[in-house]
PyMOL CGO cylinders between C-alpha atoms (Angstrom):
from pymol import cmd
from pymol.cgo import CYLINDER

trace = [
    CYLINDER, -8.02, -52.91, -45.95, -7.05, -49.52, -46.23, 0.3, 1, 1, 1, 1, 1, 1,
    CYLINDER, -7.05, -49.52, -46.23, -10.37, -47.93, -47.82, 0.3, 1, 1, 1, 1, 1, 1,
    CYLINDER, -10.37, -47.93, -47.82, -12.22, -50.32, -44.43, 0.3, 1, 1, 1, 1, 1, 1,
    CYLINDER, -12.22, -50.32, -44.43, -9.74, -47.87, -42.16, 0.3, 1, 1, 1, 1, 1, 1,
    CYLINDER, -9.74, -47.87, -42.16, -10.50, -44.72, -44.19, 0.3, 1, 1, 1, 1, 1, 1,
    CYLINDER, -10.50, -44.72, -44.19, -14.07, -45.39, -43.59, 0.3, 1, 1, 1, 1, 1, 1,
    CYLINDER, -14.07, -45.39, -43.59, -13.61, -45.97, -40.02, 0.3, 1, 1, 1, 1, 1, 1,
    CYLINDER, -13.61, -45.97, -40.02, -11.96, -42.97, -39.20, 0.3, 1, 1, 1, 1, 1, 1,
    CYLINDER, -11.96, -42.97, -39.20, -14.60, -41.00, -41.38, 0.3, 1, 1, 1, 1, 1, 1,
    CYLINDER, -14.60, -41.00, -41.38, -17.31, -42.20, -39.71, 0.3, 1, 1, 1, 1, 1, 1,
    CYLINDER, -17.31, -42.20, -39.71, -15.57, -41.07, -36.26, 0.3, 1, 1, 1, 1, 1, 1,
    CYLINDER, -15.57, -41.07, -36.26, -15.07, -37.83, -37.49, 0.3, 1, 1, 1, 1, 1, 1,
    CYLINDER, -15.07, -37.83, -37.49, -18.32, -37.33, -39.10, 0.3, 1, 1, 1, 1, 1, 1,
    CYLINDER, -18.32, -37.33, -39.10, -20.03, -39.10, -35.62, 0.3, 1, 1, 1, 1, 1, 1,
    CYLINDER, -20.03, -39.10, -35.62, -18.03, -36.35, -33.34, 0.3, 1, 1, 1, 1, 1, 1,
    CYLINDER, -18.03, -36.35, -33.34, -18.81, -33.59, -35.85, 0.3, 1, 1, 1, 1, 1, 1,
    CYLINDER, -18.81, -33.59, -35.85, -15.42, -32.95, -37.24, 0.3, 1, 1, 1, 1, 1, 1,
    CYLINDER, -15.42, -32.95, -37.24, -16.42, -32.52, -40.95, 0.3, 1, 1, 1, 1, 1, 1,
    CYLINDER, -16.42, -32.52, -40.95, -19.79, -32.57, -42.51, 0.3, 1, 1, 1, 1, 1, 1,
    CYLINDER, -19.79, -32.57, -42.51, -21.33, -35.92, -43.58, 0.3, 1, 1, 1, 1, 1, 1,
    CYLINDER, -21.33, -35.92, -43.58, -22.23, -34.19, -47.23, 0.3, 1, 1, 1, 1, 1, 1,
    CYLINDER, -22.23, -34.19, -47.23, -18.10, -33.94, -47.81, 0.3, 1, 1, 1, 1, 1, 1,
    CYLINDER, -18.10, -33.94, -47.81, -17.87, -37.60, -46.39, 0.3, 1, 1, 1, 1, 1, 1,
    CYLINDER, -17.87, -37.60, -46.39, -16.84, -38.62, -50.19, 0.3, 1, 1, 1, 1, 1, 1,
    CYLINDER, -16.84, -38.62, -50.19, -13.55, -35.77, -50.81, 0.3, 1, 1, 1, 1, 1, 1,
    CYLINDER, -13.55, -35.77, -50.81, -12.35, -36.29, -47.24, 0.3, 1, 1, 1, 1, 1, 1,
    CYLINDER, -12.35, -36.29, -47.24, -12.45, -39.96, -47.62, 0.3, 1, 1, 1, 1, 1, 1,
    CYLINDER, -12.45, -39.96, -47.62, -10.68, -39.90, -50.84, 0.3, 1, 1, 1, 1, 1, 1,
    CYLINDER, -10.68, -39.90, -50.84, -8.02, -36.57, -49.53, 0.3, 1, 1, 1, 1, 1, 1,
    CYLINDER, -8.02, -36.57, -49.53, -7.43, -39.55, -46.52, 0.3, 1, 1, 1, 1, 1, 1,
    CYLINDER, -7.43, -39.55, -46.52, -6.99, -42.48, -48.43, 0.3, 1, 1, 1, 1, 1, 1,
    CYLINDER, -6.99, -42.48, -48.43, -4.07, -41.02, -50.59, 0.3, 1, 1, 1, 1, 1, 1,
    CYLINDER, -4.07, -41.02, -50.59, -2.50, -39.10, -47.92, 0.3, 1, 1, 1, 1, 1, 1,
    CYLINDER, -2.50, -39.10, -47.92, -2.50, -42.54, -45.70, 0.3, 1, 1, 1, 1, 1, 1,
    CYLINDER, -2.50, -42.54, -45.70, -1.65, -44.71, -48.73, 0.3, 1, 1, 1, 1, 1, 1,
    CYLINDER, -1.65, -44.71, -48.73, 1.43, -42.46, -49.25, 0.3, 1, 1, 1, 1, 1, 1,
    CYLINDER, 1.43, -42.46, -49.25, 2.78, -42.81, -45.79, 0.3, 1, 1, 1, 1, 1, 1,
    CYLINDER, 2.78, -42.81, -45.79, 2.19, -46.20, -46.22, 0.3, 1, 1, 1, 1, 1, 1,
    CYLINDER, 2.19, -46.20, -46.22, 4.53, -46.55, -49.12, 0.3, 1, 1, 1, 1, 1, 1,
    CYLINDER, 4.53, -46.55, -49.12, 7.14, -44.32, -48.02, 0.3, 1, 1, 1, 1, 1, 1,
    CYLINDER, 7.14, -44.32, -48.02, 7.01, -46.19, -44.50, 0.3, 1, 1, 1, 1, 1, 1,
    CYLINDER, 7.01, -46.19, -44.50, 7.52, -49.51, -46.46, 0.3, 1, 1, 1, 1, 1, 1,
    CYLINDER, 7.52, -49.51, -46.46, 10.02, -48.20, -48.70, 0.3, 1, 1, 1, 1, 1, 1,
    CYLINDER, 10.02, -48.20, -48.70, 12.01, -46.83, -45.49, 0.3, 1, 1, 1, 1, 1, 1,
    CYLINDER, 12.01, -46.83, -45.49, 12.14, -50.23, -43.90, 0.3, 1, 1, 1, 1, 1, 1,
    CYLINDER, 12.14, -50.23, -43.90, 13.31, -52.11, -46.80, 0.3, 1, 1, 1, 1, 1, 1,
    CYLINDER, 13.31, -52.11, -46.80, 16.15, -49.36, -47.53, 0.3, 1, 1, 1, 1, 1, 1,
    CYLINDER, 16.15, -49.36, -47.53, 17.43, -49.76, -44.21, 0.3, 1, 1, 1, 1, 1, 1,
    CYLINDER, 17.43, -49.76, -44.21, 16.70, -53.57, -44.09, 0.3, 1, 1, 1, 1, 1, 1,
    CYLINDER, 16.70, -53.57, -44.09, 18.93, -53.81, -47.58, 0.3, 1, 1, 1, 1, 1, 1,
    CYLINDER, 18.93, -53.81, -47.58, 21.09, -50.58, -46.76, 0.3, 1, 1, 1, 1, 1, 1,
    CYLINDER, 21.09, -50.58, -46.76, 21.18, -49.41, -50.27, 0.3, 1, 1, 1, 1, 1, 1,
    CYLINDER, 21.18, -49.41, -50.27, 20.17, -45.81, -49.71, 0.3, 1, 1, 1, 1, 1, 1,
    CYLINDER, 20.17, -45.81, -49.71, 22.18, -44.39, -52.85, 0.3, 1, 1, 1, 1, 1, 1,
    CYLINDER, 22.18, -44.39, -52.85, 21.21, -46.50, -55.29, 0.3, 1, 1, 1, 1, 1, 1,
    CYLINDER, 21.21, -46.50, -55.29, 17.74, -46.19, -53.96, 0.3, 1, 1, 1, 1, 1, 1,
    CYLINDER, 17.74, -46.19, -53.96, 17.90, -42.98, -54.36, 0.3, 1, 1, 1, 1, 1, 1,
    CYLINDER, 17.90, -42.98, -54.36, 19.25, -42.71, -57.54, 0.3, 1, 1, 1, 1, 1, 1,
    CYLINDER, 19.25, -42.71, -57.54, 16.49, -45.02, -58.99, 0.3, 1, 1, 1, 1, 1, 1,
    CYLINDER, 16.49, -45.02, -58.99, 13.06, -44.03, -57.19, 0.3, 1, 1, 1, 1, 1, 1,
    CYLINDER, 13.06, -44.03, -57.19, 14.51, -40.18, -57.74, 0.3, 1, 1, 1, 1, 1, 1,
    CYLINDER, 14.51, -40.18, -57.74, 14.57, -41.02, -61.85, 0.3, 1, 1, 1, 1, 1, 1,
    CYLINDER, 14.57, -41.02, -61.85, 11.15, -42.77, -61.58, 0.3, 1, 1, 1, 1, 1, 1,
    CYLINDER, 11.15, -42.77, -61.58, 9.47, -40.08, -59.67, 0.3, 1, 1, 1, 1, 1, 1,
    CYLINDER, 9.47, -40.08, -59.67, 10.83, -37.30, -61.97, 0.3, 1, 1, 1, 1, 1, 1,
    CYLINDER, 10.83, -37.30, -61.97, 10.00, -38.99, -64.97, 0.3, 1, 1, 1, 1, 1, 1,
    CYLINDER, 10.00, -38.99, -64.97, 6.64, -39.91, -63.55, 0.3, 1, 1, 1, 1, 1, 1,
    CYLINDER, 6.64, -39.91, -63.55, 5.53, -36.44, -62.09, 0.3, 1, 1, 1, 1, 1, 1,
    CYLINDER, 5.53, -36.44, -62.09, 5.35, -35.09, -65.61, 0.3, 1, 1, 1, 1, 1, 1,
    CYLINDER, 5.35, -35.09, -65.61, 4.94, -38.02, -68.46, 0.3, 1, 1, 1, 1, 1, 1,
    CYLINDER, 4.94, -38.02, -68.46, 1.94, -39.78, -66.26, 0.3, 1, 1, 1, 1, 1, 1,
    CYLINDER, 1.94, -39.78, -66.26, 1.84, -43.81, -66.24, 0.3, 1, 1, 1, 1, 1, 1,
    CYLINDER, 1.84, -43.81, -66.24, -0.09, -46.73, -65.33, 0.3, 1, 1, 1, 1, 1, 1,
    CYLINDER, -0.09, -46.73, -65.33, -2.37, -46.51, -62.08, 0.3, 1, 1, 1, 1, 1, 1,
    CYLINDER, -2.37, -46.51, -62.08, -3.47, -49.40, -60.32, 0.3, 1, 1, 1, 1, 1, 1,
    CYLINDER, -3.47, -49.40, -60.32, -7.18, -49.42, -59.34, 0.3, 1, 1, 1, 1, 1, 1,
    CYLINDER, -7.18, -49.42, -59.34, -6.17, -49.31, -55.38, 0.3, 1, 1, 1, 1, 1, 1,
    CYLINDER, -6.17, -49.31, -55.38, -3.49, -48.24, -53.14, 0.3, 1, 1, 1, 1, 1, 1,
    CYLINDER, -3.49, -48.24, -53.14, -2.81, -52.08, -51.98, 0.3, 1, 1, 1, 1, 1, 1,
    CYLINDER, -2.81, -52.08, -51.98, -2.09, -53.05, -55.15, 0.3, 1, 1, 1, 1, 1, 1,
    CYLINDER, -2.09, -53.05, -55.15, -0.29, -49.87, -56.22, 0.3, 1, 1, 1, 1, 1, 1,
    CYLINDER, -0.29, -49.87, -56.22, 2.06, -50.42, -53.10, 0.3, 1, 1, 1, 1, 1, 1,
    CYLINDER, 2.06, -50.42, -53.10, 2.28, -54.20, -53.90, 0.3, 1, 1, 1, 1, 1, 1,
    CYLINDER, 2.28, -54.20, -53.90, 3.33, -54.02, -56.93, 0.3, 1, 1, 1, 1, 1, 1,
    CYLINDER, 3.33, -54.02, -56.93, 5.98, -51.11, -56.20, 0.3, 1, 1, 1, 1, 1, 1,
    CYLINDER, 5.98, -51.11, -56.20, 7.21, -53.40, -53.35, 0.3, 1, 1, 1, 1, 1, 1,
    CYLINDER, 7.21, -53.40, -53.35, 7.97, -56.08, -55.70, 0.3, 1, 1, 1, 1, 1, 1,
    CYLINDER, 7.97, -56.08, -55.70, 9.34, -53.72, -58.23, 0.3, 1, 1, 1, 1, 1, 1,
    CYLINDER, 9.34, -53.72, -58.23, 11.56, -52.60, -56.10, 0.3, 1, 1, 1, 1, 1, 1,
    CYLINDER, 11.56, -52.60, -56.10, 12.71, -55.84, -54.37, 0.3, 1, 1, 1, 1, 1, 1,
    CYLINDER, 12.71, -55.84, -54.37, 13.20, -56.93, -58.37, 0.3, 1, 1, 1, 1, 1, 1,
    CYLINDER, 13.20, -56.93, -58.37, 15.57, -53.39, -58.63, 0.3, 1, 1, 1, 1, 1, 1,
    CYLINDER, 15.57, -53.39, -58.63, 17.38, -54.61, -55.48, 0.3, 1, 1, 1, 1, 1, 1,
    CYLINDER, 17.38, -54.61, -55.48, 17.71, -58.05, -56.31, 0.3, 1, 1, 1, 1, 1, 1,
    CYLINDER, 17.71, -58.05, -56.31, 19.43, -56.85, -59.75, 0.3, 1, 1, 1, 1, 1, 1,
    CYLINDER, 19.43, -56.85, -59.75, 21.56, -54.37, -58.48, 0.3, 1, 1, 1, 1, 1, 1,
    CYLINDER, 21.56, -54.37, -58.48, 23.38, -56.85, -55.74, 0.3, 1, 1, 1, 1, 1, 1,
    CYLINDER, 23.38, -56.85, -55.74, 23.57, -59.62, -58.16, 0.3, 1, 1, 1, 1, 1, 1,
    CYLINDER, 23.57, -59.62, -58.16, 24.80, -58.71, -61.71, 0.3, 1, 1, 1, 1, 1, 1,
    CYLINDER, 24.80, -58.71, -61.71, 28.46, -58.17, -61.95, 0.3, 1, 1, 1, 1, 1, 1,
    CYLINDER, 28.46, -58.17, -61.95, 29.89, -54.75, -62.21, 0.3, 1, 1, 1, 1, 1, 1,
    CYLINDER, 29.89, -54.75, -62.21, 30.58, -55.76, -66.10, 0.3, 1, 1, 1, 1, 1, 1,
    CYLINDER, 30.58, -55.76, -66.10, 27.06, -56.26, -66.55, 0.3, 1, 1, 1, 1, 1, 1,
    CYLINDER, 27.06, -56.26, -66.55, 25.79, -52.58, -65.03, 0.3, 1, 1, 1, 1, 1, 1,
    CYLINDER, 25.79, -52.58, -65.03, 26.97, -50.47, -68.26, 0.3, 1, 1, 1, 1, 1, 1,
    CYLINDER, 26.97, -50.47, -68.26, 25.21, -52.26, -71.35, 0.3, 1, 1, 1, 1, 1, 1,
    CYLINDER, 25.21, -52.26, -71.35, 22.71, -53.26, -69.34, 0.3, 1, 1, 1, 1, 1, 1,
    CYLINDER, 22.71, -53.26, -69.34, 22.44, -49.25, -68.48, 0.3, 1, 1, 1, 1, 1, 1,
    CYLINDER, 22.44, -49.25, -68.48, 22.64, -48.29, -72.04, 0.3, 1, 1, 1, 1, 1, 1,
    CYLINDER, 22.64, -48.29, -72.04, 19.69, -49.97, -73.06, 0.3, 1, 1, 1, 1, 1, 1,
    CYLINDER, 19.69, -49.97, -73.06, 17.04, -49.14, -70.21, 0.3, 1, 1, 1, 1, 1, 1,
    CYLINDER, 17.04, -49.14, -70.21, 18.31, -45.61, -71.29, 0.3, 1, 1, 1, 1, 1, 1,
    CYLINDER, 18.31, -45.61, -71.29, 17.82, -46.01, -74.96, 0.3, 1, 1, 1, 1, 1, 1,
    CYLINDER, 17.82, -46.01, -74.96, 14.22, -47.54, -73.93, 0.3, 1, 1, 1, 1, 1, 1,
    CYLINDER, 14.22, -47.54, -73.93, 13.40, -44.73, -71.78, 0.3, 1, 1, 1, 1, 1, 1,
    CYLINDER, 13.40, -44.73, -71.78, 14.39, -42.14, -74.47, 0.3, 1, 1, 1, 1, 1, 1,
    CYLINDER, 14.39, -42.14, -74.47, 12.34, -44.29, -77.31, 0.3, 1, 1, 1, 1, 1, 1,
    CYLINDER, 12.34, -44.29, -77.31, 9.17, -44.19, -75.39, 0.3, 1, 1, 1, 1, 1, 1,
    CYLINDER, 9.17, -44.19, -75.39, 8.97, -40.79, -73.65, 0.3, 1, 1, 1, 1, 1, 1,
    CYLINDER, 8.97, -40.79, -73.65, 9.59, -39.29, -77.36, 0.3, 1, 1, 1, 1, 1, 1,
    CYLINDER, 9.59, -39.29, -77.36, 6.74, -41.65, -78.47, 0.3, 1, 1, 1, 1, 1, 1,
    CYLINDER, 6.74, -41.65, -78.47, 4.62, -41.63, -76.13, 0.3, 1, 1, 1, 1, 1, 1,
    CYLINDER, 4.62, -41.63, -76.13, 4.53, -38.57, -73.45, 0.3, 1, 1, 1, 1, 1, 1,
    CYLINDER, 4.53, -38.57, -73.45, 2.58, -37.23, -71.74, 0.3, 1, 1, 1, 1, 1, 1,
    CYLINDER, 2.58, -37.23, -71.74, -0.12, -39.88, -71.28, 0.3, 1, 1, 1, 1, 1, 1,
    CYLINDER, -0.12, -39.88, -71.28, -3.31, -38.15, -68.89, 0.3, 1, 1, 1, 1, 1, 1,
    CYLINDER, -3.31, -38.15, -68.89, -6.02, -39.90, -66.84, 0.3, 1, 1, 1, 1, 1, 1,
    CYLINDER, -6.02, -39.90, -66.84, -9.41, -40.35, -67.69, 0.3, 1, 1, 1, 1, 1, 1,
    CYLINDER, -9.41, -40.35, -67.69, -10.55, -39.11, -64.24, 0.3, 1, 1, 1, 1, 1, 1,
    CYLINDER, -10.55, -39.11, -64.24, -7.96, -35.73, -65.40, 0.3, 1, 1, 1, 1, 1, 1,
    CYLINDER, -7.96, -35.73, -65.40, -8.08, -35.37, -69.32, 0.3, 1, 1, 1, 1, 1, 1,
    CYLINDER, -8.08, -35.37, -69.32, -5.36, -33.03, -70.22, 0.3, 1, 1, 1, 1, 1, 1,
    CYLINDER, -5.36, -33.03, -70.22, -6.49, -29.31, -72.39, 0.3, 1, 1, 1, 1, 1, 1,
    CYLINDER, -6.49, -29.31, -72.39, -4.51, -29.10, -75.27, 0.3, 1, 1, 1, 1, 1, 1,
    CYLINDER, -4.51, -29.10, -75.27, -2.05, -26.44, -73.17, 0.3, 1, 1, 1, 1, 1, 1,
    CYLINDER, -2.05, -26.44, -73.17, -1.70, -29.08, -70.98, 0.3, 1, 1, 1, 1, 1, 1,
    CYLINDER, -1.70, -29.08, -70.98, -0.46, -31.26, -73.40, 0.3, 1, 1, 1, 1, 1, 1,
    CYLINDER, -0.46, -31.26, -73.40, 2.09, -29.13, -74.85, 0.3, 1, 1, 1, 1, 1, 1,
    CYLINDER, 2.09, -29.13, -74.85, 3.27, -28.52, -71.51, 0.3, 1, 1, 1, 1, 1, 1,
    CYLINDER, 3.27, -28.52, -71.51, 3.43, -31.86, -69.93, 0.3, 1, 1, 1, 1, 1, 1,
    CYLINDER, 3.43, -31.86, -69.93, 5.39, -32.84, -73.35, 0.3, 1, 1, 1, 1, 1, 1,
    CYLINDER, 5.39, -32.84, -73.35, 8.00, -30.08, -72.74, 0.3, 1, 1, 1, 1, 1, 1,
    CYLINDER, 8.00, -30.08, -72.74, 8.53, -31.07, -69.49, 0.3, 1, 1, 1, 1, 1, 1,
    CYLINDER, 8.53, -31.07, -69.49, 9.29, -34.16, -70.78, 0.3, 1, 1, 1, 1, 1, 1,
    CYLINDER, 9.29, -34.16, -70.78, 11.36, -33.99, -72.78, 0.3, 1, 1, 1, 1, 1, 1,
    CYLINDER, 11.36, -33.99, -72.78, 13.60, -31.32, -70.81, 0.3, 1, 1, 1, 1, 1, 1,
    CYLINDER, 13.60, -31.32, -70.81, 13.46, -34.47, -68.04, 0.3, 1, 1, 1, 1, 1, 1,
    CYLINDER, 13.46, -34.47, -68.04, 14.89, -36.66, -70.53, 0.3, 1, 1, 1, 1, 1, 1,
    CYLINDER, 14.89, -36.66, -70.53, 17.80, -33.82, -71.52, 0.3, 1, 1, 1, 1, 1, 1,
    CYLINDER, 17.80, -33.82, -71.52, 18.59, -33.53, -68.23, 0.3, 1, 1, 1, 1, 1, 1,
    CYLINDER, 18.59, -33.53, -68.23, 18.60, -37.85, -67.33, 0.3, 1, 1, 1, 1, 1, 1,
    CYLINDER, 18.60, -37.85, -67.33, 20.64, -38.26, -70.41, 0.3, 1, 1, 1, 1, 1, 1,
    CYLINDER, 20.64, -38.26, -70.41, 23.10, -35.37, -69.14, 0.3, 1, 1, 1, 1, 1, 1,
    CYLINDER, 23.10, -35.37, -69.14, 22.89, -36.70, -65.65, 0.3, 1, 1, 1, 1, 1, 1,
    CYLINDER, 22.89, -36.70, -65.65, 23.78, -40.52, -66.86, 0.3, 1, 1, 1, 1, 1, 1,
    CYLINDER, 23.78, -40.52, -66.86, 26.59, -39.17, -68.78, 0.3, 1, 1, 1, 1, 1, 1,
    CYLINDER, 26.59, -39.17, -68.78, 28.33, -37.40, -65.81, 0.3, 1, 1, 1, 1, 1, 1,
    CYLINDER, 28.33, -37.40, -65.81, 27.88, -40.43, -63.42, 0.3, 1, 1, 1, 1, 1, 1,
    CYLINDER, 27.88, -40.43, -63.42, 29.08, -43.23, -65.92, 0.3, 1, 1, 1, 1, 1, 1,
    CYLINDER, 29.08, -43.23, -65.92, 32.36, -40.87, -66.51, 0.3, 1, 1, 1, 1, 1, 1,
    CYLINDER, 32.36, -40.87, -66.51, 32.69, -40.22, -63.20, 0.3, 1, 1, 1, 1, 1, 1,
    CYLINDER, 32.69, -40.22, -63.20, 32.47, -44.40, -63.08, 0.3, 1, 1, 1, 1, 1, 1,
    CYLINDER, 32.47, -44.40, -63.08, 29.74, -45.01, -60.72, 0.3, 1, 1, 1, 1, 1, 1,
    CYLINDER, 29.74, -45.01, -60.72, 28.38, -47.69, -63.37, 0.3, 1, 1, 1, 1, 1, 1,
    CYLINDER, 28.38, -47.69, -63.37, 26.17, -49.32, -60.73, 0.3, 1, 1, 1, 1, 1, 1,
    CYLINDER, 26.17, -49.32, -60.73, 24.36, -46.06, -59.61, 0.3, 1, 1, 1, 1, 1, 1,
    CYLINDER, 24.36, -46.06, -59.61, 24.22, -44.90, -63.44, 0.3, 1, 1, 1, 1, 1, 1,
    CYLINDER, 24.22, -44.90, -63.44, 22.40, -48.63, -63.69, 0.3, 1, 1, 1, 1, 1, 1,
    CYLINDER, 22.40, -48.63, -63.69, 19.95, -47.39, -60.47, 0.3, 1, 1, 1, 1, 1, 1,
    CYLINDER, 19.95, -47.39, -60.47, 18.98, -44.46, -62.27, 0.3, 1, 1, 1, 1, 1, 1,
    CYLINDER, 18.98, -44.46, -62.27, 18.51, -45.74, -65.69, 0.3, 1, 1, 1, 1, 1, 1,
    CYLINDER, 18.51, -45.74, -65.69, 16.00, -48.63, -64.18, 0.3, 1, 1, 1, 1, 1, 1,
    CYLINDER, 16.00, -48.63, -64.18, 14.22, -46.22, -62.10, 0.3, 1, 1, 1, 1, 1, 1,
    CYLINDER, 14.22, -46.22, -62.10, 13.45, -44.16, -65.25, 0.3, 1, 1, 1, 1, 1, 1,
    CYLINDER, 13.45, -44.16, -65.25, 12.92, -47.03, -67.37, 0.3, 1, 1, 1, 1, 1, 1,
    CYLINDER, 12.92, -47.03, -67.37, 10.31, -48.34, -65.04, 0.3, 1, 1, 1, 1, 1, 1,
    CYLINDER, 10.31, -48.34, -65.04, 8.64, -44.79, -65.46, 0.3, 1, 1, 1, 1, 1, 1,
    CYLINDER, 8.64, -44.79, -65.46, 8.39, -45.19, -69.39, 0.3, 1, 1, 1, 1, 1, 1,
    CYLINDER, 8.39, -45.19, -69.39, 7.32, -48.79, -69.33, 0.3, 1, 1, 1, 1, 1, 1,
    CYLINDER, 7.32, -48.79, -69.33, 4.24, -47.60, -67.21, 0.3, 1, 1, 1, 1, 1, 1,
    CYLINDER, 4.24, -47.60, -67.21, 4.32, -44.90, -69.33, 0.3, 1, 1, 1, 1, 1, 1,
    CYLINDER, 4.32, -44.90, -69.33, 3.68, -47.12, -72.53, 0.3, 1, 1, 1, 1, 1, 1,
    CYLINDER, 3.68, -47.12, -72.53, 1.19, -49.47, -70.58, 0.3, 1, 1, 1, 1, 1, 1,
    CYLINDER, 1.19, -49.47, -70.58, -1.13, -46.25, -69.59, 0.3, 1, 1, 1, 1, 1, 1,
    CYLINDER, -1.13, -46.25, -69.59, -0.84, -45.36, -73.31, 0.3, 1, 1, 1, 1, 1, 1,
    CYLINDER, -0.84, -45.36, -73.31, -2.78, -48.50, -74.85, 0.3, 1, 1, 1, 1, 1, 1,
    CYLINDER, -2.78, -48.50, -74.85, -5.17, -48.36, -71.67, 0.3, 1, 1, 1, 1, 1, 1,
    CYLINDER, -5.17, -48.36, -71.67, -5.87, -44.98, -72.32, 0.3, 1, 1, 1, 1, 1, 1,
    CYLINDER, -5.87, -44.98, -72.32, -6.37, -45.24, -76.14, 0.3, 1, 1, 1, 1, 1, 1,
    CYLINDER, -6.37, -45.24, -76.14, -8.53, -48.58, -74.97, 0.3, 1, 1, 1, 1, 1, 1,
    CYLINDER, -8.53, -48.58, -74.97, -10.80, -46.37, -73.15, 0.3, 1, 1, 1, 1, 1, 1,
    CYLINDER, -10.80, -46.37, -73.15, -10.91, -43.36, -75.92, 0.3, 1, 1, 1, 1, 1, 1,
    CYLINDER, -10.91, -43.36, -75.92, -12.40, -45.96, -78.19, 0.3, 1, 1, 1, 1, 1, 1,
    CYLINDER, -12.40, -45.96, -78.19, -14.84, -47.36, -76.24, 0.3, 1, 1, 1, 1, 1, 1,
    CYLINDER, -14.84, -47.36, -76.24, -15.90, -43.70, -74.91, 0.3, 1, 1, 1, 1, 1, 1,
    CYLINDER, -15.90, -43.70, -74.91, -16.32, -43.58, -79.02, 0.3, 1, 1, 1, 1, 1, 1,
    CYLINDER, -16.32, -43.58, -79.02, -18.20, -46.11, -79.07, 0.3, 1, 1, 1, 1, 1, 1,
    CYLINDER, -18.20, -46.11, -79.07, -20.48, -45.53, -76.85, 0.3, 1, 1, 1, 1, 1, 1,
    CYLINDER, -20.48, -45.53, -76.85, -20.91, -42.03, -78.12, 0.3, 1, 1, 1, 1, 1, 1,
]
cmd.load_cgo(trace, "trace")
């Protein structure tokens, strides 16, 4: 649906000599993301205000995005399926949050954070095979890491004393959901590493 709009609006711009028809191929893929982002966000928008949790949304796409941004993660093969399955992710978070009881928020919290600690240690960075990382980039992405994960583990310290259990449970799932992709793109990657070997 989206990539049938993308090419649409490509061939308008290409047909009223906008941009050249030998970039058709980066400007279709530059307007695909950018549109598949505002898609998302627009989505997201409309379910925060149509649940009117904006702090503990905050709290856990904030933890997922930072944890994301520099330890990489699963990709889905399009945007509709990348926004599906974030939709549902999230209507999973929300459905979570307003149900368990506020006894439930700080065991349950300890363990997505001792998850999320376990598998960024083990596993981060994971790259792309579309973006292989240098071995610099490596090192890098894996200090990032795990200065990320200093700084969550800090951060869920200060809100669980402060006693906002519930939004110390937001950002603990958030970043939990991070290393879980995290651990999936891991196997898929070393997947396609040995059949690269293979057929090499």
């Amino acid at each position: 649906m989206l990539t049938a709009l993308v090419e649409r609006i490509i061939d308008y711009m290409i047909a009223h000599a906008v941009i050249p028809e030998e970039e058709r191929e980066s400007y279709a893929y530059s307007l695909e993301v950018v549109l598949g982002s505002c898609s998302f966000w627009l989505i997201m928008l409309c379910l925060v205000i149509a649940f009117d949790q904006i702090l503990p949304t905050v709290f856990y796409l904030g933890w997922f995005f930072l944890f994301r941004s520099v330890t990489g993660g699963y990709h889905a093969h399009t945007h509709f399926r990348c926004i599906t399955l974030s939709v549902l992710f999230y209507l999973g978070f929300i459905g979570l949050y307003t149900q368990l009881s506020s006894k439930a928020y700080f065991p349950l919290t300890l363990l997505l954070i001792g998850v999320t600690v376990l598998l960024v240690l083990l596993f981060a960075p994971v790259d792309h095979s579309n973006k292989p990382f240098s071995l610099s980039e490596k090192q890098l992405y894996r200090r990032r890491s795990c200065q990320r994960l200093i700084c969550f583990i800090l951060f869920e310290a200060v809100v669980i004393f402060l006693g906002w259990t519930s939004l110390a449970f937001s950002a603990a799932l958030g970043a939990a959901q991070s290393a879980v992709f995290l651990l999936i793109a891991y196997y898929v990657r070393k997947e396609e590493r040995n059949y690269e070997g293979i057929l090499s």
